[in-house]
C-alpha positions as CSV (number, residue, x, y, z in Angstrom):
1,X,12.6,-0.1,-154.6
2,X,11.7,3.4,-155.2
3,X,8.0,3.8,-154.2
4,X,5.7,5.3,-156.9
5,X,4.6,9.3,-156.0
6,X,0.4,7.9,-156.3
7,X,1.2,4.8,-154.2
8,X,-2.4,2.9,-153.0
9,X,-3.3,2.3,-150.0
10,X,-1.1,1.7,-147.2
11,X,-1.6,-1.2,-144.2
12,X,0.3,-1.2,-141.0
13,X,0.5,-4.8,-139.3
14,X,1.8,-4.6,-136.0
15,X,1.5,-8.6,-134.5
16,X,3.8,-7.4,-131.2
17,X,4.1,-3.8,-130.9
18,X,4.1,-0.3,-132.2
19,X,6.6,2.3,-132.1
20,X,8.2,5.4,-133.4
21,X,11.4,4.1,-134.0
22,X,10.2,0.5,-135.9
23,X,7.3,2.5,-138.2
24,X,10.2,4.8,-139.7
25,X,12.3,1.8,-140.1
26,X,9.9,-0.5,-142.1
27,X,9.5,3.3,-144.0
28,X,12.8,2.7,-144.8
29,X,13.1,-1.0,-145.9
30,X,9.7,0.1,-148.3
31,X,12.2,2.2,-150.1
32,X,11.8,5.7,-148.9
33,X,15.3,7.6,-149.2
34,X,17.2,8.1,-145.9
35,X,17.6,11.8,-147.3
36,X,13.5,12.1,-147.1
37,X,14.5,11.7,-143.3
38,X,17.0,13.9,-142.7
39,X,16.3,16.6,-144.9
40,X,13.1,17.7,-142.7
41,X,15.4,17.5,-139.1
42,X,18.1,19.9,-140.5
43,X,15.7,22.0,-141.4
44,X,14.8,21.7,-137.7
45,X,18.3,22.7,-136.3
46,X,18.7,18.7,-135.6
47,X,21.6,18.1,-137.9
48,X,24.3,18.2,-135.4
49,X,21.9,17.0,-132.8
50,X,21.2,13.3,-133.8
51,X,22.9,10.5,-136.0
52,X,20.8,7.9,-137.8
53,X,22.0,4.8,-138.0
54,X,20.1,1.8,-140.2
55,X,20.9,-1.5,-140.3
56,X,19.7,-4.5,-142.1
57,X,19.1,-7.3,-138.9
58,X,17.4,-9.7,-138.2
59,X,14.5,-11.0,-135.4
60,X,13.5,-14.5,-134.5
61,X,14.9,-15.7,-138.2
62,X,12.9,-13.0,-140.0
63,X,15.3,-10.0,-142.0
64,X,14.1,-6.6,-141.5
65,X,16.0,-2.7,-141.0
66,X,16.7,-1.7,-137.2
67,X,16.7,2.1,-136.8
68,X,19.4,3.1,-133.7
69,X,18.8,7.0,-133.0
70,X,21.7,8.2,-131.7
71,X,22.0,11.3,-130.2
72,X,24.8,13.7,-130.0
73,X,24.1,16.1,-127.0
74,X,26.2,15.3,-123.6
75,X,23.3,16.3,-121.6
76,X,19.7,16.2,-123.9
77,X,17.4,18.5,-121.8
78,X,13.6,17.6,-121.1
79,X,11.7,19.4,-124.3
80,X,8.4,21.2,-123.5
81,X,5.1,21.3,-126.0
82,X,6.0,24.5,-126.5
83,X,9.6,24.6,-127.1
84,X,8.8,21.9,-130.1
85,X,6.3,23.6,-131.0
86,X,7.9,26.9,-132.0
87,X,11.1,25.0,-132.8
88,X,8.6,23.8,-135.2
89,X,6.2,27.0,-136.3
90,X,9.5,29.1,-137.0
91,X,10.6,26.0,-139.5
92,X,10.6,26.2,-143.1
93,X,8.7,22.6,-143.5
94,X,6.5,22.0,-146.3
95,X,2.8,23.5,-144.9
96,X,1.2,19.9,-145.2
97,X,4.2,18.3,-143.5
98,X,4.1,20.9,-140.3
99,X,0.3,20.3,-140.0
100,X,1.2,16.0,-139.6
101,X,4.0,16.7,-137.6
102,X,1.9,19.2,-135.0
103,X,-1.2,16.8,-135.1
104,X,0.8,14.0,-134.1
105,X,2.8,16.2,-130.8
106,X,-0.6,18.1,-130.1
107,X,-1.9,14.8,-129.4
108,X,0.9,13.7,-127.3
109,X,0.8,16.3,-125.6
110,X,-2.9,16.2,-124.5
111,X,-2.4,13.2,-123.5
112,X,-0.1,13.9,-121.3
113,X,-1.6,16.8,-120.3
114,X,-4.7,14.6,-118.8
115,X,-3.1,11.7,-117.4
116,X,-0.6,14.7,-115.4
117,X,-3.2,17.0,-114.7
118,X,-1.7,19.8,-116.6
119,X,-2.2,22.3,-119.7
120,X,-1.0,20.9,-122.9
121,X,1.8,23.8,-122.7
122,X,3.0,23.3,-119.6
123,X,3.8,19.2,-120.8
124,X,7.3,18.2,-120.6
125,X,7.9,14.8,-122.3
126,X,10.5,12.8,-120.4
127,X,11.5,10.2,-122.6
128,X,8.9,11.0,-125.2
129,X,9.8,14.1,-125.8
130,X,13.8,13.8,-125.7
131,X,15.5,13.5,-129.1
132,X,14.5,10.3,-131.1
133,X,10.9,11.2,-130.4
134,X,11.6,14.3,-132.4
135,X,13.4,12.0,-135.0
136,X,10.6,9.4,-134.9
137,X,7.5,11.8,-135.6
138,X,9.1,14.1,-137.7
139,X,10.9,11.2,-140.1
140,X,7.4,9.3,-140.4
141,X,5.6,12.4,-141.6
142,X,8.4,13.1,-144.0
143,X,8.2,9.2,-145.5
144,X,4.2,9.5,-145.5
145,X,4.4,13.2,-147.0
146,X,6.6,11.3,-149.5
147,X,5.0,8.2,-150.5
148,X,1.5,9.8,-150.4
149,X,-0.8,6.8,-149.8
150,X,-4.7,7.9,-150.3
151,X,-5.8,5.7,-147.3
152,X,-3.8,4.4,-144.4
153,X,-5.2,1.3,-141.9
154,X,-3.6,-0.1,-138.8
155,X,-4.4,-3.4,-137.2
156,X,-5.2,-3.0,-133.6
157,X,-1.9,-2.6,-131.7
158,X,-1.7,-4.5,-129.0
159,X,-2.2,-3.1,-125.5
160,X,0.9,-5.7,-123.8
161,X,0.3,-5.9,-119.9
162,X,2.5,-6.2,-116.9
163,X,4.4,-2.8,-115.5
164,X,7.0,-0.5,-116.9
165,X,10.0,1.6,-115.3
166,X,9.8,5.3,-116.7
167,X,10.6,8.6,-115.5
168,X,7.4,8.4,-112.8
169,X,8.5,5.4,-111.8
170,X,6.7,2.0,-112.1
171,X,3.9,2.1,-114.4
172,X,0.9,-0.4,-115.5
173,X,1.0,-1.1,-119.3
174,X,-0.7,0.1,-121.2
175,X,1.0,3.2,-119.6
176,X,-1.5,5.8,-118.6
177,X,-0.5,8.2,-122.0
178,X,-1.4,5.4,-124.2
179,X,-4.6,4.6,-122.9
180,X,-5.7,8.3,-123.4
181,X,-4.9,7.8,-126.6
182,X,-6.4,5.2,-127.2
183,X,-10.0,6.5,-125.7
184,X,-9.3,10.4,-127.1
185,X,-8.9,9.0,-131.0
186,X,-11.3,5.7,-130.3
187,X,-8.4,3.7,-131.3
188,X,-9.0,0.1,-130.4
189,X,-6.4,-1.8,-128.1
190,X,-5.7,-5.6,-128.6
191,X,-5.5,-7.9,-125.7
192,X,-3.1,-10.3,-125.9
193,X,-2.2,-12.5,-123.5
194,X,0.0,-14.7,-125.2
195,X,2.4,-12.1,-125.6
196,X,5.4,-11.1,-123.7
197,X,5.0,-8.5,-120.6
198,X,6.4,-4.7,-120.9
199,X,5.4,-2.4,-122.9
200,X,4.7,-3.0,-126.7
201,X,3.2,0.0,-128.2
202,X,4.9,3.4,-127.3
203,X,2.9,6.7,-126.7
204,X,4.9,7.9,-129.9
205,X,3.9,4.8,-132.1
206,X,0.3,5.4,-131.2
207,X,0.2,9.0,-131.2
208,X,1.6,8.7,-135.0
209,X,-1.4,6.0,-136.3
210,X,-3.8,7.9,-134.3
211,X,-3.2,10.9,-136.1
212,X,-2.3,9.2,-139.5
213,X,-4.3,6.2,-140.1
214,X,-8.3,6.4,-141.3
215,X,-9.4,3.3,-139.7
216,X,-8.4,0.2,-137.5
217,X,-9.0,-2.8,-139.4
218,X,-7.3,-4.4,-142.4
219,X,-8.7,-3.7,-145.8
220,X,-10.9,-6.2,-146.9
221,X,-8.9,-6.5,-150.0
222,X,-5.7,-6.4,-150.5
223,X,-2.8,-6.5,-153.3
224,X,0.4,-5.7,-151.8
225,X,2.9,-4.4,-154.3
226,X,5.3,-3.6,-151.6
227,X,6.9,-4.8,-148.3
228,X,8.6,-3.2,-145.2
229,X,9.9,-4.4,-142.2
230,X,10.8,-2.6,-139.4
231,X,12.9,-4.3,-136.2
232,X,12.2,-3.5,-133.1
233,X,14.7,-3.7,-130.2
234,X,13.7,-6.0,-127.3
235,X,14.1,-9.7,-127.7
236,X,10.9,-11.2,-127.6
237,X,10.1,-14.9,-128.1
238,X,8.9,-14.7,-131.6
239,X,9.8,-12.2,-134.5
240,X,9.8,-8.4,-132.9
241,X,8.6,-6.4,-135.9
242,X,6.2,-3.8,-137.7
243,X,5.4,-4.5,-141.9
244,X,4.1,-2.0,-143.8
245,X,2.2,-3.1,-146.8
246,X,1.8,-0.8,-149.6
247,X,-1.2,-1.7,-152.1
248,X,-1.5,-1.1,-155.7
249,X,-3.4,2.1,-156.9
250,X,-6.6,1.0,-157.5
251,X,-8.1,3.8,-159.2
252,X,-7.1,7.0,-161.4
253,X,-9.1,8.7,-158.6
254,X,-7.7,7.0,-155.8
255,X,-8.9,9.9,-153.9
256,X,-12.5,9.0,-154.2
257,X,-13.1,5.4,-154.1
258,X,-15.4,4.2,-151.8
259,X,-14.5,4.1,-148.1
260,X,-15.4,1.3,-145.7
261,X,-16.6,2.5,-142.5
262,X,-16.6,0.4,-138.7
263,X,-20.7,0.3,-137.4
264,X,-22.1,-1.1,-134.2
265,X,-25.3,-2.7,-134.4
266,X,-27.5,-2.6,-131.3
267,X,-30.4,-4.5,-131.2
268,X,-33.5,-5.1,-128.8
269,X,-36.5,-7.4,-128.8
270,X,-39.0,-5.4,-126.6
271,X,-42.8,-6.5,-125.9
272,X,-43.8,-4.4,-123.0
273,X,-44.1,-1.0,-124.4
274,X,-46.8,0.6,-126.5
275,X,-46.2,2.7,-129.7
276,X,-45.9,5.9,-128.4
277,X,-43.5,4.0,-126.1
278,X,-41.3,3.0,-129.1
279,X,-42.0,6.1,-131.0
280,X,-40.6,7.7,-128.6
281,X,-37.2,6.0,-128.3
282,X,-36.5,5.7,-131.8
283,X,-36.4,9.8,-131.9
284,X,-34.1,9.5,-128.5
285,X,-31.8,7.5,-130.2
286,X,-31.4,9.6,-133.8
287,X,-30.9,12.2,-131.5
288,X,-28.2,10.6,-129.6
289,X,-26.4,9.8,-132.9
290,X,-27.4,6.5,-134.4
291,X,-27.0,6.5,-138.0
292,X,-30.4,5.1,-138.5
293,X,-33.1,3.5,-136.5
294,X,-35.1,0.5,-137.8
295,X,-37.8,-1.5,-136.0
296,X,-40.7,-4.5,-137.4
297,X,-43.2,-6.6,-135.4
298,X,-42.2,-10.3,-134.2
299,X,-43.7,-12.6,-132.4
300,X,-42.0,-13.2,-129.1
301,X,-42.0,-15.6,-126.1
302,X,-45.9,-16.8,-124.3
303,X,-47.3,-15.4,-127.7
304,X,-46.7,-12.2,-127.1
305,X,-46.3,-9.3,-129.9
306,X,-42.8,-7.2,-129.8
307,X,-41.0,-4.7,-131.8
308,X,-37.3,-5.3,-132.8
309,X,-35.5,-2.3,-132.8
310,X,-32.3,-1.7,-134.7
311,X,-29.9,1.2,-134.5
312,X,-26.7,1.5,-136.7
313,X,-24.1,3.8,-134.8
314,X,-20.1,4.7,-135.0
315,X,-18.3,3.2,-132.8
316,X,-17.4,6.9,-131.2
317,X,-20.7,7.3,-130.5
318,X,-21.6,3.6,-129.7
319,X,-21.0,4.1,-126.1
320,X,-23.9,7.1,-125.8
321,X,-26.9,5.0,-127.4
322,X,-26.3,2.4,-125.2
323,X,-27.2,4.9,-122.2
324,X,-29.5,6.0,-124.9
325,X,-31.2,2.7,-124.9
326,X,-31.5,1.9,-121.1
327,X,-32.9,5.7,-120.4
328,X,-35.4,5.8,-122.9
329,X,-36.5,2.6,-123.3
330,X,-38.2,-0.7,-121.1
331,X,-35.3,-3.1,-122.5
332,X,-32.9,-4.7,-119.4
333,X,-30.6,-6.0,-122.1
334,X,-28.8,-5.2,-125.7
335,X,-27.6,-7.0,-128.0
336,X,-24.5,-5.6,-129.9
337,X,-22.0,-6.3,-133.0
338,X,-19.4,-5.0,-134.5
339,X,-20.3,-4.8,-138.6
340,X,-19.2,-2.0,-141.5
341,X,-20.4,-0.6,-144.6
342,X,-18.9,0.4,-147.8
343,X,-19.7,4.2,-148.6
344,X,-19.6,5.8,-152.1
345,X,-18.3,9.7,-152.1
346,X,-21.3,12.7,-151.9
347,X,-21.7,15.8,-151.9
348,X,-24.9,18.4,-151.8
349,X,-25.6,20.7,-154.4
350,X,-28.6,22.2,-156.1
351,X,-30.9,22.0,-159.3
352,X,-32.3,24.8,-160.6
353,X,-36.0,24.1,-162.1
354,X,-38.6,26.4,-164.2
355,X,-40.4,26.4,-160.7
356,X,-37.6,27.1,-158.5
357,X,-34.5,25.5,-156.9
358,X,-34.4,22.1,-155.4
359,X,-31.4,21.0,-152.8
360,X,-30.3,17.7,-154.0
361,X,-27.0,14.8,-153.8
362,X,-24.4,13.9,-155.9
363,X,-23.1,10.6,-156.0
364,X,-20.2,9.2,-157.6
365,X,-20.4,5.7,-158.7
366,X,-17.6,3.4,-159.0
367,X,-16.9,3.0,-162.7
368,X,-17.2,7.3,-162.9
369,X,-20.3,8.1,-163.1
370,X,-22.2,10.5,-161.0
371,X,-25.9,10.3,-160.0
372,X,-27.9,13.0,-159.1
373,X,-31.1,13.0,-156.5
374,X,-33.0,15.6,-155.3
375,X,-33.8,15.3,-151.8
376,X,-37.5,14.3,-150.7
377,X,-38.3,17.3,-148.0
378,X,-37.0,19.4,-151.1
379,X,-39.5,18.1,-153.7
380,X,-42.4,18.2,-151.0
381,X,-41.6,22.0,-150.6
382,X,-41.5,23.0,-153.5
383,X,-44.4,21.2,-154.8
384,X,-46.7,23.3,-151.9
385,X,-45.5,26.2,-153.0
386,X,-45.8,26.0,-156.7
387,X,-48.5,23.8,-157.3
388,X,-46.3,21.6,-159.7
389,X,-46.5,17.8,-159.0
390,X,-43.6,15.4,-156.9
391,X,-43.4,13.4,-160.6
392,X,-42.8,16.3,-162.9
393,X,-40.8,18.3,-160.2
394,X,-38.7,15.0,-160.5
395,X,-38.4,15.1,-164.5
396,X,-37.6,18.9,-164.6
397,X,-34.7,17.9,-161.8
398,X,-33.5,14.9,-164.0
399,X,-33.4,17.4,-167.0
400,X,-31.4,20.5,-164.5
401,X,-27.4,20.7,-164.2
402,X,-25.9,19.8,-160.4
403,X,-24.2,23.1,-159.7
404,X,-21.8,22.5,-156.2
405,X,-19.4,24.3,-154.8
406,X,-18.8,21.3,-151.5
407,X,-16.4,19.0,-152.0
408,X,-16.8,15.4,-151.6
409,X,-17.3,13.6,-148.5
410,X,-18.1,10.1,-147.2
């Protein structure tokens, strides 16, 4: 099938590994011309450097396409970050293709840059960086840059476990340049036990969802209106393979449909600290990121009074409230879950009134429409200074235009 230019969303199931080579594969198998591919790597010089080779296989029973990069140097040198990187400045790729395919090696190469101890320039990739790497990245930008999804999840890859040979030697897996990118773009690592040793998910395959996808859980809801498998090459004890699911487009403004967003909720029952006490910690953690703080009276253990107190975080910034909590407040304990929320797309603005301007948000609902609210601090300031009431500062603001020049956000 030929894959519509406004596809939907885009899902990325990966039950036993992730990797450069099987994500442009199940590209592939979803429809996306070979000539998407390899238009891109001549541009790059790579033409004469690299044959693709696609065939349609097969993996514990289960069909699928198996990408073999073959490459056509007798003696591939190690490639610096910045060898590829002017290789790929001094190209004549599509602006919003370069800026994917240099996201995706600039966080490689940090990574590798930490875990060795060096400067991001001074990185040379081994095995990363030889040839199919360049042919990995560079073909799954072009296929994403072609099928234009307006949101792309991943499941959790998993981590695998045991050791690894590479070009330092033996390695524990995760390998050290996967972890880092793991903790630099807070993408979470499955734990699998049940799976095979060695290493499942490649530095490459990481690098590429870390960079390209929004979030790490599957969509809530989901109509696939496309399939792709992608083969990878170790024999495994079950089915070695990526699919890509490509939804239906949901909306004729896919682009601003609400987004669903990971929280942590952290939670503590305290009943030996006095309101000044609390007062206090709720401001220490809004300052240390939370997303909002919530707290109400309960009756706790011996008949004591407590306060429960609630902060909604990120899960980047998770990890600071929780030294947030233990610094600022009495508790010895937290309790902690993972939960989400759905967010419709804002953006600020103003309304002009007969008694002067008023910041305010836009909101934009899901059947189209777009609400408008001033904000409160606004109204109270304005109302001091012109002597105007909250109420009719509220039915001038109702009767004002939204004027914006921000675009929307979530």
């Amino acid at each position: 099938m030929t894959p519509d230019a406004t596809a939907g969303s885009l899902h990325i199931d990966c039950p036993t590994g992730l990797a450069g080579d099987m994500l442009l594969a199940a590209l592939l198998d979803l429809g996306v011309p070979l000539e998407v591919i390899k238009a891109p790597l001549a541009q790059l010089g790579l033409k004469d450097l690299v044959r693709l080779d696609v065939e349609e296989a097969r993996s514990g029973g289960l069909r699928g396409r198996r990408l073999n990069v073959v490459g056509l140097e007798p003696d591939p040198p190690h490639r610096h970050w910045a060898e590829i990187r002017d290789r790929l400045q001094n190209s004549s790729l599509e602006p919003k293709l370069l800026h994917m395919v240099l996201a995706v090696f600039t966080a490689l190469a940090e990574a590798e840059a930490t875990v060795h101890g060096q400067t991001p320039e001074s990185v040379h990739f081994h095995e990363v960086g030889a040839i199919d790497a360049l042919v990995d990245v560079v073909g799954v930008c072009a296929a994403i840059h072609h099928l234009v999804p307006y949101r792309i999840s991943c499941a959790p890859p998993p981590a695998g476990h045991g050791s690894v040979t590479t070009a330092h030697g033996l390695l524990p897996v995760p390998v050290p340049a996967v972890l880092e990118l793991a903790r630099a773009h807070q993408v979470p690592l499955r734990h699998d036990p049940s799976l095979p040793e060695g290493e499942l998910t490649t530095p490459t395959g990481l690098a590429l969802v870390s960079v390209l996808a929004e979030r790490f859980t599957a969509p809530p809801l989901f109509t696939a209106s496309a399939i792709g498998i992608g083969l990878g090459h170790r024999r495994l004890d079950r089915p070695n393979l990526v699919r890509l699911c490509l939804g239906q487009g949901e909306s004729s403004t896919p682009e601003l449909e609400p987004r669903w967003q990971p929280l942590v909720v952290q939670e503590a029952w305290i009943d030996d600290a006095s309101a000044e006490d609390i007062a206090w910690l709720l401001d220490r953690l809004r300052q240390a990121g939370a997303l909002d703080v919530a707290c109400q009276s309960l009756q706790m253990k011996k008949g004591r009074s407590g306060v429960a107190v609630t902060a909604l975080a990120t899960t980047e910034h998770a990890p600071q409230l929780r030294r947030t909590w233990f610094e600022a407040g009495p508790s010895i304990g937290l309790r902690e879950r993972q939960q989400g929320r759905w967010l419709l797309p804002r953006r600020a603005g103003t309304l002009s009134t007969p008694w002067g301007v008023l910041t305010a948000k836009q909101v934009r609902r899901p059947d189209g429409r777009c609400t408008v609210k001033p904000e409160a601090d606004a109204l109270q300031r304005l109302s001091q200074a012109s002597g105007c009431s909250i109420a009719d500062l509220r039915v001038a603001a109702q009767a004002a235009s939204f004027e914006s020049e921000e675009p929307w956000t979530w």
